[in-house]
N, C-alpha and C positions, 0 to 999 in steps of 0.2 A: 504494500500500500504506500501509497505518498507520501504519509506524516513518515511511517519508518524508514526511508529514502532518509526525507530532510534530518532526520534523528543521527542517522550515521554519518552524515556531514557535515553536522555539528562535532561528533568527538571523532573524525580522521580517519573514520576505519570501515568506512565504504567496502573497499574493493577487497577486505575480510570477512565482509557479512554477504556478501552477492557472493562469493564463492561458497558459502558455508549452506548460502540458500540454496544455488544450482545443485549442490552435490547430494543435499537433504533427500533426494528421491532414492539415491543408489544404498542410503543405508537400509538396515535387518528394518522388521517391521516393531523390532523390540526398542531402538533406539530412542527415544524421546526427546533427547535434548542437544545438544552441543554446544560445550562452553570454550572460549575462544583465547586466545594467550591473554587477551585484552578485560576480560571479565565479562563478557556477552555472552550472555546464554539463549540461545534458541530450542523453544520448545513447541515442540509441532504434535498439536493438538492431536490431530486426527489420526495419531497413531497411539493415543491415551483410550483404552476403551474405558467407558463408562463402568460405574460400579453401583452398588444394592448398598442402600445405606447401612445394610448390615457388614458390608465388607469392609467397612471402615468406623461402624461406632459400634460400641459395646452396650452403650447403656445411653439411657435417657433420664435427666433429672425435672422436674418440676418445681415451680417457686411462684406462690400468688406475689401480683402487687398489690398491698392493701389500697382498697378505696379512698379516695380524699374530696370530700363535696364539693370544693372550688376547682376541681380538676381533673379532667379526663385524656388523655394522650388518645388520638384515634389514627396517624400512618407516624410510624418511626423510623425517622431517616438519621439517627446517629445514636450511637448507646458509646460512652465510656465507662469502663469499671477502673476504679483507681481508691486508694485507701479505702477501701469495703464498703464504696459507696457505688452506686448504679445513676449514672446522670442518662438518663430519657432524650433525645428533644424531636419535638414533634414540627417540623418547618410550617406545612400549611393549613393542619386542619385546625389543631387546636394552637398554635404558633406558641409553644411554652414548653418549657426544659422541666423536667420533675426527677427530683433525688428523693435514691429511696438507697436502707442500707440490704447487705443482701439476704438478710431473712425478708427481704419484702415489706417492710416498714416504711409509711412513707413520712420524708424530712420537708419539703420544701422544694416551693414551685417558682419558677422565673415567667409568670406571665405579664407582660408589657410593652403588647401592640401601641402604637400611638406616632405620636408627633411631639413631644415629649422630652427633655435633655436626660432622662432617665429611660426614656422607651426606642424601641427599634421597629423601624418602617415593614422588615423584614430578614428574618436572621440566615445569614448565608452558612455561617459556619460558626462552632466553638471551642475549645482546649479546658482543658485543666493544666492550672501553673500554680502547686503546692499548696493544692484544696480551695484557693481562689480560682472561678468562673470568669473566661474571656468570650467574648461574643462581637462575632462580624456582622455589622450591620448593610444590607443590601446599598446604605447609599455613602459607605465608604467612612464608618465611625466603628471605632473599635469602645467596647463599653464594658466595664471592670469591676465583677461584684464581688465579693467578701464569700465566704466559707460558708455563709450560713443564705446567699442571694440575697444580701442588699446592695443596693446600687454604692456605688465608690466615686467612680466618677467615669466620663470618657477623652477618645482622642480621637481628632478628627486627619483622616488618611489623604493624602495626596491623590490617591487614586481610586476608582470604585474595584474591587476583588469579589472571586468566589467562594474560594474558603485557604485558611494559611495554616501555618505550624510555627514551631518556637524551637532553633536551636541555638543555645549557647546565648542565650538574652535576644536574639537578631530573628527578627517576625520574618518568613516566608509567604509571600499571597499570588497566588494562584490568579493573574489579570488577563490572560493571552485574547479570552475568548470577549474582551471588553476593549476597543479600538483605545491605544495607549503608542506613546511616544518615548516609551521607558528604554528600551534595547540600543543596540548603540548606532548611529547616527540615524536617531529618531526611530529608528524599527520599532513593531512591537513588540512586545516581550511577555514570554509566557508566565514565567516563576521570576518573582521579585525581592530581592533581601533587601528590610529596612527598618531602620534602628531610630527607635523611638526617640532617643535622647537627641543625636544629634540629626536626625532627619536626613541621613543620607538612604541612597537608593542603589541599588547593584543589581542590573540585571543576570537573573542565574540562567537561565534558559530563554533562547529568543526563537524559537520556534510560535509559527501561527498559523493555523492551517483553516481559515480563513467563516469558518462554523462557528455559530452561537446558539447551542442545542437548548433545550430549556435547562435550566439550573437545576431541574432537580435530579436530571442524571449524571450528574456531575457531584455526585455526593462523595467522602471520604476515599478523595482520589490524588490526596496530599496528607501523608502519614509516615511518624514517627515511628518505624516498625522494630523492635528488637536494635538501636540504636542506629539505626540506619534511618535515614531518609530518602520515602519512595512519593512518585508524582507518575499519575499515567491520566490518560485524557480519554474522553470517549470517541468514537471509532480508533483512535490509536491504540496499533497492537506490542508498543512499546511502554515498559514500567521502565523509568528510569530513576538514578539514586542520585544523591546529591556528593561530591566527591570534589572538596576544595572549596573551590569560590564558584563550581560551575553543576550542572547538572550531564549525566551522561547515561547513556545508553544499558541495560544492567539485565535486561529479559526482554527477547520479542520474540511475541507469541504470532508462530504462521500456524495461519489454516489452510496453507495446500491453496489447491485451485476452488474452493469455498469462498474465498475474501472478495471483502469488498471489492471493488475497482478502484483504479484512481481517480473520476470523477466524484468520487464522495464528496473532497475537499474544493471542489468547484461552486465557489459561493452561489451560483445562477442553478444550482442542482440543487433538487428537494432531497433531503432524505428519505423519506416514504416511497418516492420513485423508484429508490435502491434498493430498501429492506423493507415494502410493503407497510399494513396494517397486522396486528395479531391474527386477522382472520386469511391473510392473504397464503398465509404458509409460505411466505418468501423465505429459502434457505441457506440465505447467503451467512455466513459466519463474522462477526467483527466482536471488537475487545467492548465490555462496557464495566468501567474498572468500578469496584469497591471493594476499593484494598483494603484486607486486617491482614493483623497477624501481632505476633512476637519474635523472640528470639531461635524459636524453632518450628514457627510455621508462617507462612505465605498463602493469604485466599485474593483471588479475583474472580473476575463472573465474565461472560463470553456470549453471546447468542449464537445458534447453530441451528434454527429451527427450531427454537425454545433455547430458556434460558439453564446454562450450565453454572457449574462450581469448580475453580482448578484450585484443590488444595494440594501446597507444595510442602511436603517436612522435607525442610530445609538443612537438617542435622545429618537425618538417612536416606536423604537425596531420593525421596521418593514421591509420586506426584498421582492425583490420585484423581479424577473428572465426575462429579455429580451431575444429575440433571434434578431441577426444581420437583421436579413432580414423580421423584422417585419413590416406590410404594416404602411406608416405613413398616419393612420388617424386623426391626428389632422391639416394641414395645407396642403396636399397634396403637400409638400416638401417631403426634404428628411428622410428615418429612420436612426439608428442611428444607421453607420456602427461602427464610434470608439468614443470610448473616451478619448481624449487626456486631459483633465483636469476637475476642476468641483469650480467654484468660486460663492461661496455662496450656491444657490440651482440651479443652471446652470450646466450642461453638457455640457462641451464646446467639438465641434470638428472643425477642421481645415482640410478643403477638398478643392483639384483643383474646379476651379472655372467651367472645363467643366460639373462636374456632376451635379452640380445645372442649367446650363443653360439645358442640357439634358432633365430631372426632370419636367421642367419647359414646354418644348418644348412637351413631352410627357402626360403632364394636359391639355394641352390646344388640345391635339387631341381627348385624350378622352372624353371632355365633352365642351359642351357651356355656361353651368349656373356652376357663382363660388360662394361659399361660400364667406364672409367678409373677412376670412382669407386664402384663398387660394387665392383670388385677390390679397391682397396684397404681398404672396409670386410671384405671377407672375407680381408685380409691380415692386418689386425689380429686377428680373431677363430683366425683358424688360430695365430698365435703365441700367444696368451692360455691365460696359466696358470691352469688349473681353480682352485687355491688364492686365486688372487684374488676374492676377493666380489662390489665396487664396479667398477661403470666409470661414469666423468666423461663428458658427451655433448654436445659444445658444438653449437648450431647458430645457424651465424652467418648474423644477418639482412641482408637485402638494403639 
């Protein structure tokens, strides 16, 4: 694809990755990946076969979030777990962050839609920085609340972003896909280093490939992962890491003769013309990142004719392809529609609490005799209090 083109041309090493793609046909059908003297890993998808999510989780855990009158979360596009607290945020329905600890207790909620020097238009993105709450505001104001969510104060940004990171004091924001004069001799610029104190700016990536998809597939595609810092964009089948003052090339994902085309990035080109509606079954393949992980796992998400899961353990170099709508046979709960974080060897997702009761409802029609662990998922769901919203769903990998 085009963006991964422009990607290799940034860090010099083109004519190592066009060789490593032409050759990718001639290897075993076992081969997956190939990493390159330069740290470029190429992982070709479509020689990963798909797995049963039994073949990768053991177990399923369960966790209500208590009910809170002032506040319901209803689509969750960002979960952090950090000192045994669980931060929620819900961008567009209920536009509010909710901490809770991880028994499921809830602590407090960041609700503050408005026009407001304490409220946000719209929240692009958020972090944790030593149990204080940072929040990107859609119209370029970084806003700074206390341990407990009360407002501090904010800062207003040079530039409008989509979402950023914090390394070493020096904020990251994510501006490519927002017409910007940051890169150098006035280019645009995708990933931006700038430092609060003295308001400089450093372009880290000036790549633009020329889309401004809606915001909200563009979620947790600029992450602190296992001390590394990773950045991938949507249709880009490149995750890259941050390495110095600059960002570089670190994993690209080919899908074989599945991929997009190069007019993707052709601003006068609709996306839908390339990869259809849900109902069209268009089965062209491209990256739609929502990077987690840690220090020994790597997740992002792919479309292929439905949407997949590449989870990489990163320690035993092994790489492992879900697809969303995989039957869950290990607990006769739920499969694993997202992944909203992943603490330790857990995949954590954060789902309304009707689908589990549904789930549950619909086990118990089908069959009379349960497993040990399918009773006790219908054990949970029989004691579960309607008023609760959220249920926590860990499923611990093997």
């Amino acid at each position: 694809m085009k963006s991964t083109k422009e990607a290799l041309l940034i860090s010099g090493l083109i004519i190592t990755v066009i060789f490593l793609t032409s050759s990718c046909g001639s290897n075993s059908e076992n081969q997956t990946s190939i990493a390159t003297s330069e740290g470029i890993e190429l992982i070709t998808i479509d020689e990963i076969k798909p797995s049963k999510l039994s073949d990768v989780v053991y177990d399923i855990g369960y966790t209500a979030l208590k009910y809170h009158p002032e506040h319901r979360a209803y689509r969750i596009d960002k979960v952090i777990i950090e000192d045994d607290l669980i931060y929620i945020f819900d961008y567009y329905s209920g536009r509010s962050l909710s901490v809770y600890d991880l028994k499921g207790n809830f602590q407090f909620a960041i609700t503050k839609p408005g026009e407001g020097p304490d409220q946000y238009l719209e929240v692009q993105d958020f972090l944790i920085d030593k149990g204080k709450i940072e929040v990107l505001d859609a119209r370029g104001k970084l806003m700074f609340f206390n341990e407990n969510g009360i407002f501090e104060r904010s800062e207003k940004l040079p530039f409008v972003a989509q979402a950023f990171s914090k390394v070493e004091g020096n904020y990251l924001f994510q501006t490519g896909k927002i017409p910007n004069e940051l890169g150098g001799n006035g280019k645009p610029c995708e990933v931006v280093q700038y430092n609060l104190e003295t308001k400089k700016t450093d372009c880290q990536l000036e790549i633009h490939n020329g889309k401004k998809p809606h915001s909200f597939k563009e979620r947790n595609i600029l992450k602190n992962i296992g001390g590394i810092t990773y950045y991938s964009t949507y249709f880009n089948d490149t995750i890259y890491r941050k390495q110095g003052d600059k960002f570089t090339p670190r994993f690209i994902m080919n899908f074989s003769s599945n991929t997009l085309p190069d007019d993707t990035f052709d601003p006068k080109k609709s996306n839908r013309d390339l990869i259809g509606t849900p109902n069209d079954n268009k089965d062209k393949a491209y990256h739609t990142p929502n990077l987690q992980g840690n220090t020994g796992l790597l997740l992002t998400e792919f479309r292929n004719n439905g949407i997949y899961r590449l989870i990489y353990d990163t320690k035993n170099e092994l790489k492992t392809v879900l697809k969303t709508t995989s039957e869950n046979d290990v607990d006769g709960g739920l499969p694993l529609y997202w992944s909203h974080t992943v603490s330790n060897r857990d995949i954590i997702m954060i789902i309304d609490s009707d689908y589990v009761l549904e789930r549950a409802t619909k086990l118990q029609e089908e069959k009379t005799k349960f497993s040990e662990k399918e009773q006790a998922f219908l054990d949970f769901a029989n004691e579960f209090n309607p008023d609760d919203p959220l249920v926590m769903i860990a499923y611990h990998l093997k």
